[in-house]
LUMVO-457171 format. One record per residue: x, z, y of N, C-alpha, C in turn; residue in three letters. Coordinates in steps of 0.001 Angstrom, whole numbers, plus 524288, in hexadecimal, padded with zeros to 5 digits. Example, Ala and Ser with C-alpha at 12.3 -4.5 7.8 and 13.67 -1.06 7.14 Angstrom:
// residues 2
8338681E787E9C68300C81E787EE6C8339081E787F31CALA/8323281BA87F7368356681BE47FBDC8326481EBE8001ESER/
This chain:
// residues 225
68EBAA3AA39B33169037A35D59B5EC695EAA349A9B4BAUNK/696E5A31929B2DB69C2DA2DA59B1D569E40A2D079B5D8UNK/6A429A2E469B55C6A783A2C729B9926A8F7A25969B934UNK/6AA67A23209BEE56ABD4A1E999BEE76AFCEA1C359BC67UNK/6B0A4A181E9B99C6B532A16B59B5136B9FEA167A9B7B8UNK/6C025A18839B7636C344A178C9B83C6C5E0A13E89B754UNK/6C71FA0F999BA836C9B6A0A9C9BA4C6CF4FA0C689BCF7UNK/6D3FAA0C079B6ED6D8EFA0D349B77C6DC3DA08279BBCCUNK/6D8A0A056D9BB466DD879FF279BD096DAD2A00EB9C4ACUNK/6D887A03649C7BC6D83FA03E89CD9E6DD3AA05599CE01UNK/6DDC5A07F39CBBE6E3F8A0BF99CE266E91AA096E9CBD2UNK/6E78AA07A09C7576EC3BA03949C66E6ED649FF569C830UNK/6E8D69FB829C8B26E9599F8639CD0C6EB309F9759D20AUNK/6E9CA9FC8E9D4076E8D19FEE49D9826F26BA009D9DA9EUNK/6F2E0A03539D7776F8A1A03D59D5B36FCE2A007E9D3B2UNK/6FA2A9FCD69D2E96FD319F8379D1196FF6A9F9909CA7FUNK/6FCA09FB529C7616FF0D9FEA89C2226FCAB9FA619BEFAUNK/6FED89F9639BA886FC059F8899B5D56F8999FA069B3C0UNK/6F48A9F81A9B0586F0FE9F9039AD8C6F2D69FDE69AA05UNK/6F7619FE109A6776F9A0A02009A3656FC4EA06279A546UNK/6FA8AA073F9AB4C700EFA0A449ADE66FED1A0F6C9AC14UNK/7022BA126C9A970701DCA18F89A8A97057DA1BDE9ABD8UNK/70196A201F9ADD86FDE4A21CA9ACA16F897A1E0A9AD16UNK/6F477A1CA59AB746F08FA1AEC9AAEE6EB60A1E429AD35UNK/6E92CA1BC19B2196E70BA1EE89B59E6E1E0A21149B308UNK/6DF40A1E689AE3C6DC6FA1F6A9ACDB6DE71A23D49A92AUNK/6E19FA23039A5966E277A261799FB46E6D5A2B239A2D6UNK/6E7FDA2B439A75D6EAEFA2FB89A91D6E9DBA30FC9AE54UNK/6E646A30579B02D6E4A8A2F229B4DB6E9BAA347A9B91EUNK/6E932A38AB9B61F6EC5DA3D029B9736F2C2A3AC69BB6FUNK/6F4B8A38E09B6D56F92EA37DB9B7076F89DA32989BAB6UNK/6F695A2FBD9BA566F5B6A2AB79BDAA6F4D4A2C6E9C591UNK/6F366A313B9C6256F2ABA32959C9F96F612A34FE9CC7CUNK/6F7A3A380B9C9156FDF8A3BC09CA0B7014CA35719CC50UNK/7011AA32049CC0670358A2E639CB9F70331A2A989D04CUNK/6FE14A2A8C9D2D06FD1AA25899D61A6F84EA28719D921UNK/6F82AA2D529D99B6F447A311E9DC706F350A2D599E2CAUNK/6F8E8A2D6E9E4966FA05A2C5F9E9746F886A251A9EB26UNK/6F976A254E9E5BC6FA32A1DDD9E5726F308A1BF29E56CUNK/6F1D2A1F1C9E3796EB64A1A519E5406E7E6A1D5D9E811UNK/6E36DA19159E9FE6E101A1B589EE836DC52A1DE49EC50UNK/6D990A20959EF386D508A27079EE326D11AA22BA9EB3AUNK/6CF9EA1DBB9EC8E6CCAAA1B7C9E9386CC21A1AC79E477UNK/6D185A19349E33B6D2BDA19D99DE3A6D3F2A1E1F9DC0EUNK/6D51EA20479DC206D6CCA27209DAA96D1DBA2A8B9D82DUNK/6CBABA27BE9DD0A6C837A2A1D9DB586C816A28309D7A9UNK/6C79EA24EB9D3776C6DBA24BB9CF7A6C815A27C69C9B3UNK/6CDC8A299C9CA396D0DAA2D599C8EA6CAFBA31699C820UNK/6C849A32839CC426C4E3A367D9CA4F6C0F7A36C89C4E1UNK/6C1EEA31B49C4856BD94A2FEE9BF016C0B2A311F9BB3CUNK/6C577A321F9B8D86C85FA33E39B4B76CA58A38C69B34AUNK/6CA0DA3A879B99A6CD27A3F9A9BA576C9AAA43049BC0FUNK/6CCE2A48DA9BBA26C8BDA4DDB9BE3E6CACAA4FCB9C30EUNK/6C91AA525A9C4DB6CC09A55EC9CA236D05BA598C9C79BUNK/6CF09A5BB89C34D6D130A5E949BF9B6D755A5C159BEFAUNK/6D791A580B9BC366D9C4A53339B9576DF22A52B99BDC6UNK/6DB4CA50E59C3416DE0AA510E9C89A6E39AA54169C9D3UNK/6E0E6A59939C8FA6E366A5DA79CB1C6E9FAA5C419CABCUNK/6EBA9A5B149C5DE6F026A5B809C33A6F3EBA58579C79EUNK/6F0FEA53A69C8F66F328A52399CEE16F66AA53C69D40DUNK/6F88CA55D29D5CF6FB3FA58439DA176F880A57989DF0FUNK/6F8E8A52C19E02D6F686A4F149E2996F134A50519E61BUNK/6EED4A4FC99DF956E8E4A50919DEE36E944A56AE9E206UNK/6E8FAA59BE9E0766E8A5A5E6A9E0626E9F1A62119E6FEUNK/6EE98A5EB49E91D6EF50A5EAF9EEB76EB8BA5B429F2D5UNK/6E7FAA57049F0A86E402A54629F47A6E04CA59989F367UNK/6DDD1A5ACE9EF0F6D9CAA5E4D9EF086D951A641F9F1D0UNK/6E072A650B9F2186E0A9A69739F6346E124A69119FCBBUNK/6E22EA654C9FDCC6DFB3A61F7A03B16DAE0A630DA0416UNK/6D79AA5FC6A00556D07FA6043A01596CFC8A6515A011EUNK/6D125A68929FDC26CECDA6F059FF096CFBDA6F89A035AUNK/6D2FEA6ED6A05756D836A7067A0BE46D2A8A6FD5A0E6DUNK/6D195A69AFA0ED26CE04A68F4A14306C818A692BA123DUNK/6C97DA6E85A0DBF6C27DA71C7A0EE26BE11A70A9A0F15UNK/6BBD2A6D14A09E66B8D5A688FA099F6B391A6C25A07F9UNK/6B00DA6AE7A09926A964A6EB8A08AA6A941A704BA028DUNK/6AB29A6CEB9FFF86A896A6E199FA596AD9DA72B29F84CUNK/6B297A72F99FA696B4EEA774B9F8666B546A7D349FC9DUNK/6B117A7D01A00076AFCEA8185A02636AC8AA85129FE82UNK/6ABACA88B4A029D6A9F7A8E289FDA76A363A8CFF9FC8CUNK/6A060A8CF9A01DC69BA4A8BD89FF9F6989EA87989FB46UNK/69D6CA81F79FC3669B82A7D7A9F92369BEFA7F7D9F4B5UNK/6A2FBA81D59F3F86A3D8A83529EEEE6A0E0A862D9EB7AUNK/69D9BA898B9ECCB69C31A8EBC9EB146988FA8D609E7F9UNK/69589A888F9EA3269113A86149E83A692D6A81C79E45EUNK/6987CA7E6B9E3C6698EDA7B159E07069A6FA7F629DD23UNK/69E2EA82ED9DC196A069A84BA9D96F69ED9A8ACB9D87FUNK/69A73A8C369D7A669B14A93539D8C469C17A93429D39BUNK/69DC8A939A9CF5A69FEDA95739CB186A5E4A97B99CDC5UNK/6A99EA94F99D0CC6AD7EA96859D3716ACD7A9B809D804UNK/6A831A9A829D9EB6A66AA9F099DD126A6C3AA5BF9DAE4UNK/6A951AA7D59DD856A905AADEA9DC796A5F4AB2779E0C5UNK/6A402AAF039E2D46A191AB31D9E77C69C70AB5F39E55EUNK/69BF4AB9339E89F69733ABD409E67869279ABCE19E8B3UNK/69268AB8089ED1768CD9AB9D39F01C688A1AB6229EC68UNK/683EFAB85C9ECF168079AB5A69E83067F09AB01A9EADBUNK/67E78AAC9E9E62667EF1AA6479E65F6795DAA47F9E964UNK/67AE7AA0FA9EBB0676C2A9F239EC316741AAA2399F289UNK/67654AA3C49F6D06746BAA8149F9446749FAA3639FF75UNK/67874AA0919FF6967822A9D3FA025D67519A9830A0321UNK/6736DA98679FCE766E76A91959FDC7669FEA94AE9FF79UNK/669C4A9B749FD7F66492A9D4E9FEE266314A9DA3A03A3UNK/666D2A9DD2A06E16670DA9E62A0B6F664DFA98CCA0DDFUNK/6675EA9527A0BA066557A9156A0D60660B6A8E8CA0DC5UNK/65E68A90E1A08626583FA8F4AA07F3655A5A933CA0BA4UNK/656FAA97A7A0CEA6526CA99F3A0FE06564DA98DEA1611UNK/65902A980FA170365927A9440A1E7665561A901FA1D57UNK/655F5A8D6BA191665354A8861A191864D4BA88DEA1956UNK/64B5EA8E06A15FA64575A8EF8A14E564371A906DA19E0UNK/64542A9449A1D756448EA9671A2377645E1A91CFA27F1UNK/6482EA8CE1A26C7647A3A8B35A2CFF645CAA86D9A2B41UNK/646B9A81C5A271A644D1A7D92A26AE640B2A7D0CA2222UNK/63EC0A7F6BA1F6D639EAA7FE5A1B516358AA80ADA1D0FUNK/633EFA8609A208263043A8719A212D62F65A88FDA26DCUNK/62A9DA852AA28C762A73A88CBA2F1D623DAA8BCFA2EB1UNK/62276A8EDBA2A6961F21A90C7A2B7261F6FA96C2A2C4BUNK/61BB9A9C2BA297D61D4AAA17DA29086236FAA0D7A27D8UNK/62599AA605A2BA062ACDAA6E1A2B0462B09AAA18A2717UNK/6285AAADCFA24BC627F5AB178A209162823AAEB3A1BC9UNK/6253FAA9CCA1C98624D0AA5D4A164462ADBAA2A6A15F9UNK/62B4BAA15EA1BC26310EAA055A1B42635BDAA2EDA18F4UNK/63438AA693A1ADB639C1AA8CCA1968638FFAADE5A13ACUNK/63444AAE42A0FBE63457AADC4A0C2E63600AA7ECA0847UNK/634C0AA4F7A0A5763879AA064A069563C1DA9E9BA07F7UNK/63DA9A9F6FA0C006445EAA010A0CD164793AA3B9A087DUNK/64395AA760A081B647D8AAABBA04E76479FAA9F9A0104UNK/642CFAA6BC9FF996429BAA6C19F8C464538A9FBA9F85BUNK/645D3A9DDA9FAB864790A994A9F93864E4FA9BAA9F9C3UNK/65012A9ECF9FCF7655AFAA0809FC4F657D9AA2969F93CUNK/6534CAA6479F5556546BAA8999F26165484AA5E59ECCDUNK/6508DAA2849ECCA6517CA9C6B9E874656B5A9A2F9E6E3UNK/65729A973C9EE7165F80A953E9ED59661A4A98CB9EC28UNK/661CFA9D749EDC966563AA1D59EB8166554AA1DC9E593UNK/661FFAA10B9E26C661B6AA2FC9DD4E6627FA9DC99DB19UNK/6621AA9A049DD75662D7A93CF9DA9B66874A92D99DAA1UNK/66A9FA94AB9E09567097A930E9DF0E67200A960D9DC92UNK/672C5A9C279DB9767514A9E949D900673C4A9D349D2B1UNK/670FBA9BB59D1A1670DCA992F9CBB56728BA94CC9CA34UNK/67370A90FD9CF40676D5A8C549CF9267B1EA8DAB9CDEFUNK/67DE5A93AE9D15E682DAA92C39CFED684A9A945F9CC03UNK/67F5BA98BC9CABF68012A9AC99C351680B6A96B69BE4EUNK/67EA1A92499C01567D7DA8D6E9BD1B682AFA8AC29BB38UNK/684DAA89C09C09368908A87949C1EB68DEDA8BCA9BDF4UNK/68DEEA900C9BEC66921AA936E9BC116901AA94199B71EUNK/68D09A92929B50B68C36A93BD9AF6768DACA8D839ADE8UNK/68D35A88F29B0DE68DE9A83DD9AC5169185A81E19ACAFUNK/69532A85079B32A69AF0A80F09B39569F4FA84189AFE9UNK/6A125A80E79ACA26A5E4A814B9A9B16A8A5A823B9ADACUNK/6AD68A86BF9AAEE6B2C9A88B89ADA56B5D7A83839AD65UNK/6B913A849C9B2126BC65A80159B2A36C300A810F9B0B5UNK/6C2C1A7D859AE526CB7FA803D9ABED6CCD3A7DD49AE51UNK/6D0A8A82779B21B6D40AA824A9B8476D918A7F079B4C4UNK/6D98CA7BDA9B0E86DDE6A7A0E9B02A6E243A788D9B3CCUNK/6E03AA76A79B7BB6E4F6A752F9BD006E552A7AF19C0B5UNK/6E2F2A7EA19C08F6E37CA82409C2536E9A0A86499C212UNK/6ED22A87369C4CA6F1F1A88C49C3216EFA7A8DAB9C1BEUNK/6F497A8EFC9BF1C6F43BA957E9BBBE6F13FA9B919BE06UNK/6F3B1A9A689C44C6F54BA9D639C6686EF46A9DA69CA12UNK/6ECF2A98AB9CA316E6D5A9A7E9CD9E6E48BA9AB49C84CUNK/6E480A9ACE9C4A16E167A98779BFA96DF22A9EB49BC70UNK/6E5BBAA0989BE2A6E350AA7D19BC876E2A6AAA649C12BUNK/6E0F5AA91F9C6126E07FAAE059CAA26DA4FAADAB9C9A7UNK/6D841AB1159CDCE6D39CAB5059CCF46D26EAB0C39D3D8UNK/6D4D3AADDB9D7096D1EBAABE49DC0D6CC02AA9DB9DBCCUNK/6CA4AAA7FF9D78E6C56FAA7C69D9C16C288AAC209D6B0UNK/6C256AB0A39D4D96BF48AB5FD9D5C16C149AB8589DA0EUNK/6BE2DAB8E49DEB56BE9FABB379E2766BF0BAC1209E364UNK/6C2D8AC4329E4B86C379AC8489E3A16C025ACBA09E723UNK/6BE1CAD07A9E5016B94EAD3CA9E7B76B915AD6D69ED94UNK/6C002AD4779F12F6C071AD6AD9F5AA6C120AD28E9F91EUNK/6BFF5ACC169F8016BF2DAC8479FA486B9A0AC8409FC66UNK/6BB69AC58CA029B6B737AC39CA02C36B295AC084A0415UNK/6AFB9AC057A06376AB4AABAC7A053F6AEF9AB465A05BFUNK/6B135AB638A0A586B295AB1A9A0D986B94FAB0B7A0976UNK/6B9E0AB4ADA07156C015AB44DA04B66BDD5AB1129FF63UNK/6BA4CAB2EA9FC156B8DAAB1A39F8ED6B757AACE39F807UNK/6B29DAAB439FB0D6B34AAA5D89FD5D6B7CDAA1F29FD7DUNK/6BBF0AA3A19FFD86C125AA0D1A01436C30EAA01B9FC25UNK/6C42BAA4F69F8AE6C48DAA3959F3716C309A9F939EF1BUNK/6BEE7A9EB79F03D6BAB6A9BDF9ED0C6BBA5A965E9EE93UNK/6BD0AA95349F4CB6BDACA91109F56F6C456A8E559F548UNK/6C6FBA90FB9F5A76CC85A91509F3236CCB6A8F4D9ED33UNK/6C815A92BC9E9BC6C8E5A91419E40A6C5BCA8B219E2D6UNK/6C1F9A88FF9E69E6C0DBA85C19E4816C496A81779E67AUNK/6C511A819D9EBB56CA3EA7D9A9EC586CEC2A7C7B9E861UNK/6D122A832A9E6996D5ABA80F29E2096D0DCA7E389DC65UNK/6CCC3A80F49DBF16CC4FA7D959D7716CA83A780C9D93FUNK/6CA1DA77F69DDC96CB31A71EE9DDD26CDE7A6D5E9DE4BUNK/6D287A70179E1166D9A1A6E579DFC96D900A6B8C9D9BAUNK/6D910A6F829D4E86D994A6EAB9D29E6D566A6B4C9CE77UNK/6D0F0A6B0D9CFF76CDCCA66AA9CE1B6C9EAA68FF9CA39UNK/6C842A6EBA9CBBB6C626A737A9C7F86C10CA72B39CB0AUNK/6BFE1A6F819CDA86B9A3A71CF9D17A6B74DA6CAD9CE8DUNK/6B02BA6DAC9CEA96AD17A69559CB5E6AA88A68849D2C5UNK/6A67FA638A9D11D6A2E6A64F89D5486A517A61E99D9E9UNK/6AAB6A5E959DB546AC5CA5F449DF9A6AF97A5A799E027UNK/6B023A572C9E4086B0E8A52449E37F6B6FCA526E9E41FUNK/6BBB6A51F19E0EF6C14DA51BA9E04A6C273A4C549E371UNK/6C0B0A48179E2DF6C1E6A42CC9E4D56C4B7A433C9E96FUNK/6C0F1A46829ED016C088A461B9F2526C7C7A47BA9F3EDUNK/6C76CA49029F0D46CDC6A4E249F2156D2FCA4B519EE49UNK/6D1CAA49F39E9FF6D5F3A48C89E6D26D852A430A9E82AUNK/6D37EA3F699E9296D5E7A38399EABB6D6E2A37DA9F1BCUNK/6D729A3DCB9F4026D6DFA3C179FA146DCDEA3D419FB0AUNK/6DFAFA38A89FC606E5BEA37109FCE96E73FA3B16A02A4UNK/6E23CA3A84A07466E436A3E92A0AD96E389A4336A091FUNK/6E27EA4663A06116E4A4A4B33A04C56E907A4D65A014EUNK/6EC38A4A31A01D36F117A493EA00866F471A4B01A0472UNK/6F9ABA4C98A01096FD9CA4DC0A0580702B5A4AEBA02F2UNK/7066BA4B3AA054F70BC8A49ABA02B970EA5A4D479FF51UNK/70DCDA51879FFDD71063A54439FA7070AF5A592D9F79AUNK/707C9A54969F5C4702D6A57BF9F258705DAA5CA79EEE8UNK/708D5A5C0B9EBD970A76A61C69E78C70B7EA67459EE2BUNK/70FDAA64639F04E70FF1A68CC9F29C70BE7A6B8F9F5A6UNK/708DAA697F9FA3B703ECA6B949FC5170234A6E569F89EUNK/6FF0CA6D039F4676FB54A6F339EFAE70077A74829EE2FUNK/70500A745B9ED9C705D7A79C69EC4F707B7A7D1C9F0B6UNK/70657A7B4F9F55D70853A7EF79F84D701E8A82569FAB7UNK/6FF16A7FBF9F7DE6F7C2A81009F9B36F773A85319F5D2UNK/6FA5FA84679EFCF6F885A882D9ECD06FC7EA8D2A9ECF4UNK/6FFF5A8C989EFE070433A8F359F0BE702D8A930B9F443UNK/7003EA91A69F78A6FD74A95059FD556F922A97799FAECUNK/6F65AA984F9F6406F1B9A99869F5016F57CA9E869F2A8UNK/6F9DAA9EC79EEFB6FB4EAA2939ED076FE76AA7F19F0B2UNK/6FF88AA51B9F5A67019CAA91C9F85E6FF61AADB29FAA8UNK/
């Protein structure tokens, strides 16, 4: 599916700029933003998404301090369970996949499927649990064999060579967890996560503060202490 055409003259119009003003929102779109981030409204901005990546984004200051707000206020899709399921290639945990939908098909097979023998019941409870069990876990085998590695290019040096998301063997459940959801938040700072709607976070003006560089390094500053 094709993205929607970018029409350079909204934002130039909209700014009062010339047709020729460089940076040129289309042919530099980054530099054009570094520029007038503040100056146009989330409507227009979304558009910006049709040229650009989350990736692309990052380089932003700006950018990069709204997206650490939205982690702040702990949005479903960057919790651990959503995550685990958009992303288990990032996942390092050990309990076998798939153990929680199984669960779910056999609550579901024992109270709303069947009201006849409880013995017939609750043989296909187990075999329908034991089904999701083996379906997701090949989902997520699927998933780690076709997704390409991602190059942490915006990633600084210094998280880029640590070992934080292999979880070390005296952590645990609940630490590990915390980990996992720590790492997908920074890779989503930085515009490294697929799967996951950036809009929502990058064109929203209230998650803004008045001095974006500083907040953002005093967040990554507290992570190293």
């Amino acid at each position: 599916m094709t993205s929607p055409a970018f029409d350079k003259l909204l934002s130039l119009k909209y700014l009062c700029l010339p047709e020729d003003y460089t940076p040129s929102p289309d042919t530099d779109p980054i530099a054009f933003l570094d520029q007038f981030l503040f100056q146009l409204p989330p409507h227009l901005l979304l558009h910006f998404s049709y040229i650009t990546t989350p990736k692309q984004r990052t380089v932003l200051a700006p950018i990069r301090n709204r997206r650490l707000h939205y982690t702040n206020k702990n949005p479903s899709e960057l919790r651990f369970e959503s995550g685990r399921n958009t992303w288990p290639e990032l996942w390092q945990g050990r309990e076998r996949r798939g153990v929680q939908e199984g669960n779910e098909e056999r609550v579901w097979a024992q109270h709303d499927f069947l009201l006849g023998n409880r013995q017939h019941v609750g043989k296909l409870a187990n075999l329908l649990a034991n089904y999701e069990e083996e379906r997701e876990a090949e989902r997520v085998r699927t998933i780690r064999r076709n997704r390409a590695p991602v190059e942490d290019d915006f990633v600084p040096e210094e998280d880029s060579d640590s070992d934080d998301d292999v979880p070390p063997d005296n952590e645990t459940e609940q630490e590990t967890q915390e980990s996992f959801e720590r790492l997908i938040r920074e890779r989503f700072i930085y515009g490294l996560l697929d799967n996951i709607d950036y809009d929502k976070a990058d064109w929203d003006e209230s998650l803004g503060v008045q001095n974006d560089r500083e907040a953002e390094e005093r967040w990554f500053e507290s992570d190293e202490e």
